[in-house]
C-alpha positions as semicolon CSV with decimal commas, in nm:
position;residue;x (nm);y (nm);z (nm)
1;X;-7,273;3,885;1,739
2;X;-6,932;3,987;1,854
3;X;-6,732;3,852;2,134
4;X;-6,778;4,113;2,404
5;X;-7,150;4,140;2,319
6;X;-7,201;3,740;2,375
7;X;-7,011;3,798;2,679
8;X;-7,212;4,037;2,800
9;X;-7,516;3,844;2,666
10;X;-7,429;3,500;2,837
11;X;-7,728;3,477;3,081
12;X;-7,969;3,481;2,784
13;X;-7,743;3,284;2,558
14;X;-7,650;3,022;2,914
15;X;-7,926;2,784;2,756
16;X;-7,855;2,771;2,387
17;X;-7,443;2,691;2,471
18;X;-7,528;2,486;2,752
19;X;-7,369;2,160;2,741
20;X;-7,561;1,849;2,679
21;X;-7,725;1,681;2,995
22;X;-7,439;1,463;3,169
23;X;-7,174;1,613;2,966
24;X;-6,849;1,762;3,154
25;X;-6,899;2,180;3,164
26;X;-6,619;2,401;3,149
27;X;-6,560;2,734;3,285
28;X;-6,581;2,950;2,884
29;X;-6,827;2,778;2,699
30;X;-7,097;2,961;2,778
31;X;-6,895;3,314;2,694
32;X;-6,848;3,332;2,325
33;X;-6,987;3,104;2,019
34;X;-6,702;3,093;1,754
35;X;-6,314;3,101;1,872
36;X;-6,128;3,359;1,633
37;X;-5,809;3,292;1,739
38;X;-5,641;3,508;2,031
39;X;-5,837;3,813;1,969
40;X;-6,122;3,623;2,087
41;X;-5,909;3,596;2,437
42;X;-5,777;3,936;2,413
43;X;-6,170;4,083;2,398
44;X;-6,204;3,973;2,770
45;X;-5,816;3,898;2,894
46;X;-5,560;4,152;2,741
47;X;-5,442;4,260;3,102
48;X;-5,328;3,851;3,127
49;X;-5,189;3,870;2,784
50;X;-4,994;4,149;2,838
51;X;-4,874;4,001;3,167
52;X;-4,790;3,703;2,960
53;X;-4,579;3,859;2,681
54;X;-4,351;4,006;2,985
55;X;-4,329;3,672;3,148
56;X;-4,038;3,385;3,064
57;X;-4,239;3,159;2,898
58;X;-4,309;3,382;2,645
59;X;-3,976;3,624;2,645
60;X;-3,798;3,291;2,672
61;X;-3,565;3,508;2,896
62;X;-3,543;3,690;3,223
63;X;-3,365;3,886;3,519
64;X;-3,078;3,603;3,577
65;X;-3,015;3,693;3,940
66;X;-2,867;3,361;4,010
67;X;-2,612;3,348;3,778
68;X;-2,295;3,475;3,920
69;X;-2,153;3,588;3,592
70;X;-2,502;3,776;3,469
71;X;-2,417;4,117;3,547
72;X;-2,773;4,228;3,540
73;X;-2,865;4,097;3,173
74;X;-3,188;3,913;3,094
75;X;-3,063;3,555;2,955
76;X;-3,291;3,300;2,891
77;X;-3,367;2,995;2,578
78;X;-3,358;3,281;2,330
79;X;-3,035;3,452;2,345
80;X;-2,795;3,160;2,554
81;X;-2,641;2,830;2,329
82;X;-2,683;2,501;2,494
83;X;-2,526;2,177;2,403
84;X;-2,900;2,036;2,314
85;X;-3,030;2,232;2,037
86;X;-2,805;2,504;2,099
87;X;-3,037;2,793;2,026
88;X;-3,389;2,836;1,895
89;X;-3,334;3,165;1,688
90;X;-3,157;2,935;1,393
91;X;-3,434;2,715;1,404
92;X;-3,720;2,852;1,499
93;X;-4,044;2,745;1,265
94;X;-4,071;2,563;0,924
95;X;-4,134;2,217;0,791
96;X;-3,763;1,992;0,693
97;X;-3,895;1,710;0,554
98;X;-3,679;1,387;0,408
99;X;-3,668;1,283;0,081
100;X;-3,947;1,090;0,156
101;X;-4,191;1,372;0,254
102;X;-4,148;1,267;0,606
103;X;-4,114;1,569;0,853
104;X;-3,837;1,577;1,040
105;X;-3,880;1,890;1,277
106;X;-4,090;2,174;1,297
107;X;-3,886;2,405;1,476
108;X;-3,818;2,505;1,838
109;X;-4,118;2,775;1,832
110;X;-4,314;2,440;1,844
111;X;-4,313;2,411;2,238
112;X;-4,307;2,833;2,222
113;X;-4,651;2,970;2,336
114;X;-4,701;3,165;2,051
115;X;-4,833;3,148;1,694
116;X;-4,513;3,131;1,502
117;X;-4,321;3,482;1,544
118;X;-4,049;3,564;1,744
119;X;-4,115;3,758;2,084
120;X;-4,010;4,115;2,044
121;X;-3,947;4,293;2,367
122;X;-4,142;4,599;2,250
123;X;-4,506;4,508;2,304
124;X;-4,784;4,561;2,014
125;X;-5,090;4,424;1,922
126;X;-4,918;4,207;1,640
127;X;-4,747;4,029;1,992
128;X;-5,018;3,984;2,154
129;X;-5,183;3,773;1,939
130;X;-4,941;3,573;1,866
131;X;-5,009;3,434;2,200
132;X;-5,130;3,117;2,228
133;X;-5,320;3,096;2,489
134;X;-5,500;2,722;2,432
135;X;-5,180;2,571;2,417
136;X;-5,152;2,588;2,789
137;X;-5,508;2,658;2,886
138;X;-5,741;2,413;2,668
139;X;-5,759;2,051;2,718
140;X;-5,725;1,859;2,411
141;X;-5,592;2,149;2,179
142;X;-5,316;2,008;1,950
143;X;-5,164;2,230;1,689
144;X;-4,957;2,175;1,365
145;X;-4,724;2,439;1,162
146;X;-4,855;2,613;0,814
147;X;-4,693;2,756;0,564
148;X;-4,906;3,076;0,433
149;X;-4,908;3,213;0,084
150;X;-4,646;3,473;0,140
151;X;-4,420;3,137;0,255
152;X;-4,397;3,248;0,597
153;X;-4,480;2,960;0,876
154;X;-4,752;2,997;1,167
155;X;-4,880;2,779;1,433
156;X;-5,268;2,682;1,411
157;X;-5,510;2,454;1,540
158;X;-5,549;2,094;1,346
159;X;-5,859;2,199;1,355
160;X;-5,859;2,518;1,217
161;X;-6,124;2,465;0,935
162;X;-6,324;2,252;1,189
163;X;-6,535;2,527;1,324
164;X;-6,771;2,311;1,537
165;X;-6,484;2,125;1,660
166;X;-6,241;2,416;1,729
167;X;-6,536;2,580;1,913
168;X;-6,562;2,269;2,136
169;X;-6,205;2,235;2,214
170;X;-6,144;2,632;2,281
171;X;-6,438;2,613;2,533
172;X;-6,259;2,384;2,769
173;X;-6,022;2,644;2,928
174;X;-5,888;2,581;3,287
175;X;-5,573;2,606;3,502
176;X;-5,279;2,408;3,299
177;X;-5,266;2,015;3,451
178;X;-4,985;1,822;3,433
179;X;-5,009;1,679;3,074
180;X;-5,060;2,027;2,972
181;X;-4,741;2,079;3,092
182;X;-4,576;1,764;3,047
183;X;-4,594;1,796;2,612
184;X;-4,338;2,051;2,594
185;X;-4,121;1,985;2,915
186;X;-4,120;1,619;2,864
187;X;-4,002;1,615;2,517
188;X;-3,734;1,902;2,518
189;X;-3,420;1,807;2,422
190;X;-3,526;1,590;2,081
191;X;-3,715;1,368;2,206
192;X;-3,879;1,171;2,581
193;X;-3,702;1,277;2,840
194;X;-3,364;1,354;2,643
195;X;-3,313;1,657;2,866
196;X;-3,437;1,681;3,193
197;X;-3,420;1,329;3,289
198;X;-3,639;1,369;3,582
199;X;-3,960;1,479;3,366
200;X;-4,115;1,206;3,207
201;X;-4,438;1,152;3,026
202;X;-4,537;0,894;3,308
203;X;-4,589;1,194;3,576
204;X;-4,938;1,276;3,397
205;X;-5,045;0,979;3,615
206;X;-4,763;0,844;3,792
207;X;-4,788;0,538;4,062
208;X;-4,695;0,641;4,440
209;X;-4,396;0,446;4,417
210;X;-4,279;0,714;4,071
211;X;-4,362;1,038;4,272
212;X;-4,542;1,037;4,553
213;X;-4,642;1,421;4,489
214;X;-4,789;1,378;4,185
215;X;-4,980;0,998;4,149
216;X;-5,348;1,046;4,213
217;X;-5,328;0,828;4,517
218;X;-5,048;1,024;4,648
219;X;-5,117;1,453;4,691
220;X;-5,193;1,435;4,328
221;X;-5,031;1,809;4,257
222;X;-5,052;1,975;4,001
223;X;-4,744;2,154;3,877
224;X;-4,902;2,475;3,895
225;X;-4,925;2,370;4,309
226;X;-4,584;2,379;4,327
227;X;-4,515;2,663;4,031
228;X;-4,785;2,891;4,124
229;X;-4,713;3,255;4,044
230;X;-4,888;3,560;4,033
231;X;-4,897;3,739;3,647
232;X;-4,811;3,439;3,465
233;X;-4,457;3,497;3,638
234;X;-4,374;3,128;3,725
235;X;-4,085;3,036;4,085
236;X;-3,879;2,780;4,002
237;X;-3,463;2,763;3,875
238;X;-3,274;2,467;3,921
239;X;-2,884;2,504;3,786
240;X;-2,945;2,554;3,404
241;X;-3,191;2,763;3,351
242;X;-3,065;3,108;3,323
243;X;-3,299;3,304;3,437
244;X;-3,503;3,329;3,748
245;X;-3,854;3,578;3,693
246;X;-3,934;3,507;4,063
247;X;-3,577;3,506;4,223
248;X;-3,740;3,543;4,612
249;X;-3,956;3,223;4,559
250;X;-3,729;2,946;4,484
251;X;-3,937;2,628;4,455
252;X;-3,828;2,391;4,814
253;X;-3,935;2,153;5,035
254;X;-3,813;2,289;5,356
255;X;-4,094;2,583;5,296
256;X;-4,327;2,625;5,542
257;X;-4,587;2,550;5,342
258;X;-4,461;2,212;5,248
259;X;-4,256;2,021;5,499
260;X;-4,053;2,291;5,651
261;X;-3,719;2,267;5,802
262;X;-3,791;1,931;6,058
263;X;-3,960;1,684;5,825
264;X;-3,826;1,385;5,979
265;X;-3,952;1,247;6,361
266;X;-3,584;1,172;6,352
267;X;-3,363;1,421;6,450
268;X;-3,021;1,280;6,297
269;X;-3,236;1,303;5,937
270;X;-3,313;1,641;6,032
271;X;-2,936;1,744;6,085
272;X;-2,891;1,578;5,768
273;X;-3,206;1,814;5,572
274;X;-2,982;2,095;5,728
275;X;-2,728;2,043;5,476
276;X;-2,852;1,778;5,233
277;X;-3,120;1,823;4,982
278;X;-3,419;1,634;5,033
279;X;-3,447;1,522;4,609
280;X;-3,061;1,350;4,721
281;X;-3,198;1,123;4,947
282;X;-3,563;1,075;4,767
283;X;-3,505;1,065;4,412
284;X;-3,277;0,739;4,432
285;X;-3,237;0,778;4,034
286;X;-3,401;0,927;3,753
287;X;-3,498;0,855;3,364
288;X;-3,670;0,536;3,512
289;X;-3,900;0,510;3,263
290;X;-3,803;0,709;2,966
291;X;-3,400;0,682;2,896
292;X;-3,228;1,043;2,926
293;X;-2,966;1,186;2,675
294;X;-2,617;1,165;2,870
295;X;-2,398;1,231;2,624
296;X;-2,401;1,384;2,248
297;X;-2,181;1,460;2,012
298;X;-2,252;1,741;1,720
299;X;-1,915;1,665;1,585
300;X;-2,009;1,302;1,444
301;X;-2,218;1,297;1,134
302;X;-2,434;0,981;1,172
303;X;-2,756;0,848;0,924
304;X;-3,032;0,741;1,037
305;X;-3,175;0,511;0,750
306;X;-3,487;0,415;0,909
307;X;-3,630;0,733;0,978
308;X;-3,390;0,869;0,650
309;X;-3,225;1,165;0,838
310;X;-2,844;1,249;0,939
311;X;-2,784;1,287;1,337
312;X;-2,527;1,336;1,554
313;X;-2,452;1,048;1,764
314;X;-2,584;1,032;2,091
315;X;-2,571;0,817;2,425
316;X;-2,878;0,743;2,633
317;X;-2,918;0,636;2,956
318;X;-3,185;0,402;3,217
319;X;-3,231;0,419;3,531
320;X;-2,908;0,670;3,589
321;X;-2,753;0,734;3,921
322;X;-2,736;1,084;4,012
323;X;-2,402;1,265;4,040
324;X;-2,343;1,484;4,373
325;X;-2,228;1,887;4,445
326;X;-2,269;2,156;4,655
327;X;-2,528;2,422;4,562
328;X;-2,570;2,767;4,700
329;X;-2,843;2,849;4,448
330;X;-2,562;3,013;4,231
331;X;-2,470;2,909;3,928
332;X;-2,225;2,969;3,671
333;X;-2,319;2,946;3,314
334;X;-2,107;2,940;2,947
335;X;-2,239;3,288;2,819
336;X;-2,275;3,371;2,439
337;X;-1,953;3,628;2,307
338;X;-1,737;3,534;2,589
339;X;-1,424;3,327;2,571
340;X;-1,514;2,969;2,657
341;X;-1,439;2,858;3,086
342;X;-1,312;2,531;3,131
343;X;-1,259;2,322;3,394
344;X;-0,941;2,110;3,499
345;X;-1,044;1,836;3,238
346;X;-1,095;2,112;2,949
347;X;-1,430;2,039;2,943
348;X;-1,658;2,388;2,873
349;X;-1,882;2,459;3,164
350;X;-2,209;2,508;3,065
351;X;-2,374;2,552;3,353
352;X;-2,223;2,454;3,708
353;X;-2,349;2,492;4,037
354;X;-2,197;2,716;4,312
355;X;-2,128;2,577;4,695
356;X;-1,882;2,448;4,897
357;X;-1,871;2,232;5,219
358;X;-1,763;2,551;5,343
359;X;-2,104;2,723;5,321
360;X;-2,355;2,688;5,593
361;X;-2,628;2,752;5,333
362;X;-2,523;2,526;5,062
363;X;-2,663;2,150;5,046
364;X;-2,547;1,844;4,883
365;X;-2,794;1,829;4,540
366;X;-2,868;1,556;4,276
367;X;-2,779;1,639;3,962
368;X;-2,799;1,481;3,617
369;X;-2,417;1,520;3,465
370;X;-2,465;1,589;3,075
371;X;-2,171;1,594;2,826
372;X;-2,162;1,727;2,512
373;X;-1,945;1,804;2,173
374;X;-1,949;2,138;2,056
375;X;-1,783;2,389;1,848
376;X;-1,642;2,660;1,935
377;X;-1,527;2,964;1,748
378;X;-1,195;3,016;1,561
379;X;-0,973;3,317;1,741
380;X;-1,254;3,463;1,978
381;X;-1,313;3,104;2,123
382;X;-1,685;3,151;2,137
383;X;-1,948;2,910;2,202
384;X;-2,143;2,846;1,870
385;X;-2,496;2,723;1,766
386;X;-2,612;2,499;1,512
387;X;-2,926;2,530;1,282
388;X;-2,934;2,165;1,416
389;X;-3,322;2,126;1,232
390;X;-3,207;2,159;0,856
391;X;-2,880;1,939;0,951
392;X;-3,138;1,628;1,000
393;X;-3,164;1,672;0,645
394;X;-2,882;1,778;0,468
395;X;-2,569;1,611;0,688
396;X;-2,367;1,909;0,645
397;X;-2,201;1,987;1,011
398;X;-1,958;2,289;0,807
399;X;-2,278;2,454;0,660
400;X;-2,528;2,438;0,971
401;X;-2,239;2,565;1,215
402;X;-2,183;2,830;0,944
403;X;-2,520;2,902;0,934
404;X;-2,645;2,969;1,254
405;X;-2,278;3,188;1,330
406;X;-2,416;3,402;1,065
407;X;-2,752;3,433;1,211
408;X;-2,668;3,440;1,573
409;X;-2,347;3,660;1,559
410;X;-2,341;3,819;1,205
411;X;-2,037;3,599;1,145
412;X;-1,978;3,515;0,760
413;X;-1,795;3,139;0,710
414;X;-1,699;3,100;1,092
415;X;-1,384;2,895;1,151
416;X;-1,444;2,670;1,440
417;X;-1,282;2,341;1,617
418;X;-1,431;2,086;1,843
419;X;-1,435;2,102;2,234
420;X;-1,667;1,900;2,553
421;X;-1,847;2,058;2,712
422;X;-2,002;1,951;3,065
423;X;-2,348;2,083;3,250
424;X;-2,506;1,995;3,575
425;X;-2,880;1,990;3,546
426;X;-3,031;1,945;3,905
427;X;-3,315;1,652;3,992
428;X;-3,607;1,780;4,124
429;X;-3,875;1,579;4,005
430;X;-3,998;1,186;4,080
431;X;-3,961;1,201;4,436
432;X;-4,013;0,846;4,626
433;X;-4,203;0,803;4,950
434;X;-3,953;0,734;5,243
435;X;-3,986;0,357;5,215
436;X;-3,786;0,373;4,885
437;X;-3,524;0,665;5,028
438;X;-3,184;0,578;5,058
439;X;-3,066;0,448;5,374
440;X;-2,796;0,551;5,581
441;X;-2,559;0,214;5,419
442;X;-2,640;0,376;5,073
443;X;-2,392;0,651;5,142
444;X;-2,215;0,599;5,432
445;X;-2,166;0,226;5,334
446;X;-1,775;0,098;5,192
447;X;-1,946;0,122;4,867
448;X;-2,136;0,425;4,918
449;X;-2,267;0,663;4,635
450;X;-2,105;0,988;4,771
451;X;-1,732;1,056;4,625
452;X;-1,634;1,218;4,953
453;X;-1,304;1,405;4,830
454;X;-1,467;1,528;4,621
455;X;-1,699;1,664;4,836
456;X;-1,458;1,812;5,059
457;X;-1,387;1,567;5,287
458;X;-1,135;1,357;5,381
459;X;-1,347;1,038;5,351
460;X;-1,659;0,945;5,486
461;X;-1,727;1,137;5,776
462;X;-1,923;0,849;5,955
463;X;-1,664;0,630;5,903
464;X;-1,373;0,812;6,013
465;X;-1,605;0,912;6,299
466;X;-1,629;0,556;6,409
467;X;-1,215;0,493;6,372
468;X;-1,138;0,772;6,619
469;X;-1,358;0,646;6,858
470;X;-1,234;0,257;6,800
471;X;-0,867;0,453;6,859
472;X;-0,939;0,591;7,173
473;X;-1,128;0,281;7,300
């Protein structure tokens, strides 16, 4: 029996798939008896798969309306470098394994939802499935990377010559929860936490005290509460992600249909949520849990003997203090074939936010500040990638910066030199109930958080508040 015919047979079939008395039922099990891979999606959803191969998460790029410096191209994962991983395209699916057989990495297509190929931006029925649909849809699906007999590399279930069990698993389709989520956006970056620093494995079930949003005896949201989006086109930004698929439905509290504009009884907290950011008063610090990568530097060639690899060496941070800016909702980001920006410390900017004190519309944010060592091309002073996944195992910084300027630019043996880079990621995530906020001592204190000058103001604006009026007393 095909798929579309068990479909359209699932009243009589309703008993012989039903689930076993007292046994949790999910919404496809009833709908077709073997799972074929995404064709057996596509015979009922290719409108959603097609509105899925135009969407970010599967472009891995998009309309970058908040970047200041976009002019109107699509940027996005695929085609930007960052000082992480610097760019999937160089390392995008296979097996590096030690000489101990131990694998290394996998490749960046691993938290990709697709099968293994590259998104093409010319849609075809080889595209579409190559969607992956149960890796964001199926509780319990887990996948590993094959090599097939004409030694290319695809993505398949670890259950792929489980029938019964693949059946089972590919049955339990729903909404994506939060560790759905949570297994590729906690563990970008190399490894827990290393890049975010606000998105940790703990918020699958956090306490109230961790974020009161999303702990089961707080709202318990989902991220798909706050990221809803019609066509599999998800809101959401922050100051590092280029771009932006729903640019009029920026993700904030101060919506109406989350605490609007007045959340406090207060009304001197309320002046403040006029220009401050609610995550810089309720996210006190972040990487609480799971220590964040603050620092890294590709330039140092480091071994790792108990795990038998080479690495670049790397500082991680507890518990970290957020830094402080302005933000407009612009950004400015380090684009790929343009002559490196720096700022007054030569440090690359990466990605910095836009604002000034200046701007009525621009708050004070939380950010995580991230520093990097990168190179950077001879002559053109270009940003460069690294095909960082086969350096684990070889050690050889000269070859993988070589390699991936070949396969990113078409530049044979680049030249290149050393330069940091800096990028402000903002900190949206692990929001505290007001009992754990900061009080007003935490910034307007004599040892206050806020660098003031820096800021744009003279000092502390409470402060010198309260010596004018002790002058004119």
């Amino acid at each position: 029996m095909t798929n579309r015919a068990c479909l359209l047979a699932a009243p009589i079939l309703a008993v012989a798939l039903a689930a076993p008395a007292g046994a949790k039922e999910y919404s496809h099990q009833q709908y077709f008896e073997h799972y074929e891979g995404t064709r057996t999606c596509l015979s009922c959803h290719e409108k959603e798969a097609t509105t899925f191969f135009h969407s970010q998460h599967y472009q891995w790029k998009a309309p970058a309306a908040k970047l200041v410096n976009a002019r109107g191209m699509q940027l996005g994962k695929i085609n930007m470098i960052n000082d992480y991983c610097t760019n999937p395209v160089p390392n995008w699916i296979g097996k590096v394994s030690n000489e101990r057989g131990d694998v290394l990495a996998a490749g960046c297509s691993k938290c990709h939802a697709g099968l293994g190929k590259l998104p093409s931006e010319k849609i075809s029925r080889e595209q579409l499935e190559n969607i992956d649909c149960l890796i964001c849809h199926a509780s319990g699906y887990q996948r590993d990377v094959y090599q097939n007999a004409d030694g290319s590399w695809e993505w398949r279930p670890v259950l792929w010559k489980n029938r019964e069990g693949l059946d089972s698993v590919s049955k339990r389709i729903g909404a994506p929860t939060r560790t759905t989520c949570l297994r590729c956006h906690a563990g970008s970056g190399g490894g827990p936490n290393f890049k975010r620093g606000d998105i940790e494995y703990v918020l699958a079930n956090p306490p109230r005290d961790y974020d009161v949003h999303m702990a089961t005896e707080g709202t318990n949201l989902q991220c798909v509460d706050c990221h809803a989006g019609a066509e599999h086109k998800i809101p959401g930004g922050g100051t590092d992600l280029a771009g932006t698929e729903v640019p009029e439905t920026m993700n904030g509290c101060d919506s109406k249909a989350c605490h609007g504009p007045a959340p406090h009884p207060a009304e001197v907290l309320n002046l403040h949520a006029r220009r401050v950011a609610c995550t810089t008063c309720h996210v006190t610090d972040f990487a609480r849990t799971d220590a964040t990568n603050v620092d890294r530097d590709w330039s140092e060639t480091l071994r790792d003997e108990e795990k038998a690899k080479f690495t670049y060496r790397s500082r991680t941070e507890a518990g970290v203090r957020p830094a402080y800016a302005w933000f407009n909702g612009s950004v400015y980001m380090q684009l790929p074939r343009e002559k490196v920006r720096r700022n007054a410390a030569g440090e690359i900017e990466m990605a910095v936010p836009q604002g000034t004190r200046a701007e009525p519309g621009a708050k004070i944010q939380a950010f995580k500040l991230y520093r990097a060592t990168m190179p950077v091309l001879g002559g053109k002073e270009w940003i460069l990638p690294i095909t960082t996944e086969e350096y684990y195992r070889h050690g050889d910084m000269n070859r993988a910066v070589r390699e991936a300027a070949e396969i990113f630019y078409g530049i044979h043996e680049a030249e290149f030199s050393w330069a940091r880079t800096i990028r402000y990621q903002g900190i949206f995530h692990g929001v505290q109930p007001s009992e754990k906020a900061l009080s007003c001592l935490d910034c307007h204190g004599r040892n206050g958080r806020l660098d003031w000058k820096a800021l744009g103001y003279a000092s502390d604006p409470v402060l010198a508040r309260m010596a004018a009026q002790r002058s004119t007393k």
